[in-house]
C-alpha positions as a printed Julia matrix, in Angstrom:
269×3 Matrix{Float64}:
 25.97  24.72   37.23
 23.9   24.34   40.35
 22.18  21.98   38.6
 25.26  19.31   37.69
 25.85  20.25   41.44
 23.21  18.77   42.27
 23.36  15.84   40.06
 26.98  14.75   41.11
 26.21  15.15   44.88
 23.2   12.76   44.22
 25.32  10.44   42.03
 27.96  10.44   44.22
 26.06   9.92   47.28
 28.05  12.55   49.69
 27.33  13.99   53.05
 27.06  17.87   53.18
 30.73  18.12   54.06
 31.86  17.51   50.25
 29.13  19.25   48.57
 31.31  21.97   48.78
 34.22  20.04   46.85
 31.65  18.94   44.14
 30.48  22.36   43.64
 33.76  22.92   43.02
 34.0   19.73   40.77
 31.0   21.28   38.84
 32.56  24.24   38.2
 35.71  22.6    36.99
 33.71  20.48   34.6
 31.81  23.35   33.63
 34.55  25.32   32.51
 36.29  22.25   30.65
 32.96  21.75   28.64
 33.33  25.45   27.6
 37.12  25.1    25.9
 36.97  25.37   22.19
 40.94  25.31   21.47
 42.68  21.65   22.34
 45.99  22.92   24.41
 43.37  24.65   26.58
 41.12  22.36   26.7
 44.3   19.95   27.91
 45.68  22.23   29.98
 42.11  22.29   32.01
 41.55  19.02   31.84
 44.81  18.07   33.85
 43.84  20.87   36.43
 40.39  19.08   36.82
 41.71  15.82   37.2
 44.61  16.78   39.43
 42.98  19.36   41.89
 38.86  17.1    42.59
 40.84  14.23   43.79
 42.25  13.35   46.94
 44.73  10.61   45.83
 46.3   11.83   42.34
 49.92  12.99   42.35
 50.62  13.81   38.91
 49.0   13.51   35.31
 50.2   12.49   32.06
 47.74  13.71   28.86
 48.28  12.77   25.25
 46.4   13.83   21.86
 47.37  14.37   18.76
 51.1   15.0    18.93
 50.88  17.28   22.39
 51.71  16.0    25.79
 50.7   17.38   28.83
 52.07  16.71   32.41
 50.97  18.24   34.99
 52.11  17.66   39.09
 54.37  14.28   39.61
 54.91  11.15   37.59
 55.7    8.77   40.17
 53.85   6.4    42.36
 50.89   3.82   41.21
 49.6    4.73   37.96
 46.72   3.67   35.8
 45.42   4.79   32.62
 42.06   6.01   31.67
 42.74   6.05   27.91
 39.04   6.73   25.79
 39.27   7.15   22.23
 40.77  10.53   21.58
 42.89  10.77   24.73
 45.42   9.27   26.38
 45.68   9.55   30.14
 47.81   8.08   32.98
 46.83   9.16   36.55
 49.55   8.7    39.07
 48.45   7.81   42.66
 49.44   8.56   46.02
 47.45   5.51   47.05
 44.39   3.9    45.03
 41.21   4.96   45.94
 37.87   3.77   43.99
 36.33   7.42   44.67
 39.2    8.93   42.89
 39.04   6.34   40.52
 35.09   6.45   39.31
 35.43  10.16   39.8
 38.4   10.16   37.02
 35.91   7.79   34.68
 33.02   9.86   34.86
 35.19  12.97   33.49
 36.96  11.51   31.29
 33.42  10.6    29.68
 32.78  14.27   29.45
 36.37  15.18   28.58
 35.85  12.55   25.22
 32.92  13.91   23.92
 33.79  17.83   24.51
 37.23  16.68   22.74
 35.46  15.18   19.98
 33.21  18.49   19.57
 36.76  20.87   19.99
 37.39  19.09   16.85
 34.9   19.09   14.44
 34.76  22.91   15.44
 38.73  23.08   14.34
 37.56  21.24   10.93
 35.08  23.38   10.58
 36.62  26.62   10.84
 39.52  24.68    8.53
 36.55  24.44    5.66
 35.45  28.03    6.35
 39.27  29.49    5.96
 40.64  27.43    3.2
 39.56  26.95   -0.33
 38.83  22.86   -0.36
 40.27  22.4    -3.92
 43.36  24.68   -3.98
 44.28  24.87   -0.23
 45.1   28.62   -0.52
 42.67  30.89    1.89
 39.34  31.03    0.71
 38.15  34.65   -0.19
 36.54  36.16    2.81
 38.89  34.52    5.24
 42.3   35.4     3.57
 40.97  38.88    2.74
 40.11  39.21    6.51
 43.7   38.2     7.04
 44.92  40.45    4.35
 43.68  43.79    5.73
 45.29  42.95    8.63
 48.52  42.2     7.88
 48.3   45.65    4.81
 47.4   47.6     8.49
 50.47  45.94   10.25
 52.75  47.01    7.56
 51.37  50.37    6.82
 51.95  50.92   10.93
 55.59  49.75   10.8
 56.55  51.21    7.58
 57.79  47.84    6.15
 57.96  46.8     2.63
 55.14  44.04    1.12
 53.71  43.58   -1.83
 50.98  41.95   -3.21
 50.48  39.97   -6.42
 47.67  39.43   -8.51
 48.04  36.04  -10.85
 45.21  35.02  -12.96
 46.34  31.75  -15.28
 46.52  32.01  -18.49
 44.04  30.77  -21.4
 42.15  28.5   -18.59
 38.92  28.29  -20.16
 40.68  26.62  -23.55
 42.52  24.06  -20.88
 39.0   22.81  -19.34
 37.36  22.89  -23.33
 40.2   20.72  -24.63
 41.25  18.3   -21.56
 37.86  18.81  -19.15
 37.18  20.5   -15.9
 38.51  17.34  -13.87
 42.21  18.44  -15.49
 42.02  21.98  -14.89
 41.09  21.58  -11.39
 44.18  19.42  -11.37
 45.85  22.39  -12.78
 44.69  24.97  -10.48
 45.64  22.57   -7.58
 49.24  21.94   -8.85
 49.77  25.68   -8.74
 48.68  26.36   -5.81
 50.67  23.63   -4.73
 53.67  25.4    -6.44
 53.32  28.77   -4.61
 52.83  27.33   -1.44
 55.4   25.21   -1.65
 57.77  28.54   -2.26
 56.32  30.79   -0.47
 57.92  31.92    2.99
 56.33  31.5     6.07
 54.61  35.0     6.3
 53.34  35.13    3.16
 50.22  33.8     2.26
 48.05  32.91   -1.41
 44.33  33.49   -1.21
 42.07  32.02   -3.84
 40.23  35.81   -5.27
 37.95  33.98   -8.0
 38.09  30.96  -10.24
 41.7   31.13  -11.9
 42.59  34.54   -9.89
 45.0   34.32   -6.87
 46.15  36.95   -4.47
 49.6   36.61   -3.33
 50.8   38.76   -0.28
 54.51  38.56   -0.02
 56.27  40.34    3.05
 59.1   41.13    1.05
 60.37  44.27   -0.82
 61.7   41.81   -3.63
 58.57  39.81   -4.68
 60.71  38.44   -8.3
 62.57  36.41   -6.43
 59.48  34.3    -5.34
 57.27  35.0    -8.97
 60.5   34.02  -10.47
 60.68  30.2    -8.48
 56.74  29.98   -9.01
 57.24  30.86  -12.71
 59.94  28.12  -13.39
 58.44  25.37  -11.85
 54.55  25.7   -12.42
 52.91  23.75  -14.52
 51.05  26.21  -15.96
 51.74  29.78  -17.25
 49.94  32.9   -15.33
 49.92  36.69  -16.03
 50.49  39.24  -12.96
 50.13  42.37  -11.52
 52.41  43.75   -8.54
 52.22  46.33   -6.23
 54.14  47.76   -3.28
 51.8   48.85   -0.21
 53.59  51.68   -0.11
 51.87  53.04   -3.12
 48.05  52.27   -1.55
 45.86  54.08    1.06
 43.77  51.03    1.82
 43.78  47.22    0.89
 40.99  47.75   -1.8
 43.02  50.23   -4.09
 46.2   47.84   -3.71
 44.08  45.23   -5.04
 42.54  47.26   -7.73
 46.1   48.41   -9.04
 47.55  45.0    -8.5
 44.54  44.11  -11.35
 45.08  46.65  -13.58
 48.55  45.8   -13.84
 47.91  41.79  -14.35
 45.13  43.1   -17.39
 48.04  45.32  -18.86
 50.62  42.57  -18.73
 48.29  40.16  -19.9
 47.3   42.47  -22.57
 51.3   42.9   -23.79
 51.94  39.15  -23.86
 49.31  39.11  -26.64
 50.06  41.55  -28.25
 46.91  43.24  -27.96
 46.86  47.29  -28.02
 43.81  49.74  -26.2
């Protein structure tokens, strides 16, 4: 930090009565370059814009579908608009300081923006399953044993279902894998489609899905997925009730699929 200090005092050309403000402007910057979620990121952007500058009354910030406004919206405005952001500064009176001051941050503010979100698509590929959409594995099973401890601490009813489709290896032999990834998609699709919104469908292997379902009455939602799927899946349930720990509700949630799978074919131990 001492070091940007530094810089921006030389850039800027100041007496030692404002280093003090640009060490304060460094700080500002240096904190807005550390921001790794966009509404913060925004919301300390508009404070650093706002508070190192004599003439701004009020500031106007727009990405993606949030808007920020922070102080008053009256008096001269301009916009320093880069590629990501939108911004309108509103002015007291113009002043060129202010004004190359707001440009050189907003140079800064673009680029950390840019980096806040390939680090959201990023931890988007890391969490979801790229051909399905469900959670991938490790992510949605990290979610999972959080949500089995939340409902084994407030003694609410969930279940969880294990689906595995049915006879997918015959699909891919006859039609290729290109149509039974179109399959597996489609049903995903499907249960996501139905589910409610704290539910949630993990992708557990290659045709196997978990589906947690905070719900005491799971049919219901097996029942939708069931009638309008494309394609036909066997399943295991199991109330959390019945489980010490996430693993074992899994486990039994398998068993059970195997055994119904086992029935629909007729096939006997």
């Amino acid at each position: 930090m001492e070091r940007l200090s530094s810089e921006l005092v030389s850039l800027f050309k100041v007496d030692q009565d404002k280093e003090l403000c640009l060490t304060l402007l460094s700080t500002s910057i240096v904190d807005l370059i550390h921001c790794s979620e966009k509404m913060g990121f925004v919301d300390k952007l508009a404070m650093t814009l706002y508070t190192n500058t004599q003439s701004v009354v009020g500031v106007k910030i727009v990405v993606d579908s949030f808007v920020k406004i922070f102080g008053s919206v009256a008096g001269f405005d301009k916009s320093f608009d880069s590629e990501s952001i939108d911004v309108t500064v509103y002015f007291e009176r113009y002043n060129d300081e202010d004004d190359n001051l707001i440009s050189m941050i907003m140079s800064i503010a673009e680029i950390q923006y840019r980096n806040i979100s390939k680090l959201e698509d990023l931890k988007k590929m890391m969490m979801y399953d790229s051909l399905t959409g469900a959670y991938c594995r490790t992510a949605g099973l990290d979610i999972l044993e959080k949500e089995f401890s939340r409902v084994k601490r407030s003694g609410t009813s969930a279940c969880l279902v294990f689906m595995d489709l049915d006879n997918l290896k015959q699909y891919n032999d006859s039609f290729g894998h290109a149509r039974g990834d179109r399959l597996l998609r489609n049903f995903a699709l499907t249960c996501i489609e139905n589910m409610r919104k704290n539910d949630l469908l993990i992708r557990y292997g290659g045709d196997e899905f978990l589906l947690f379902v905070d719900s005491a009455e799971p049919e219901y939602l097996i029942k939708r997925i069931q009638k309008k799927a494309d394609a036909s899946f066997s399943y295991g349930l199991v109330d959390f009730k019945e489980c010490q720990s996430l693993s074992e509700a899994i486990e039994k949630a398998d068993m059970r699929m195997y055994e119904n799978k086992r029935k629909s074919k007729g096939i006997r131990n």
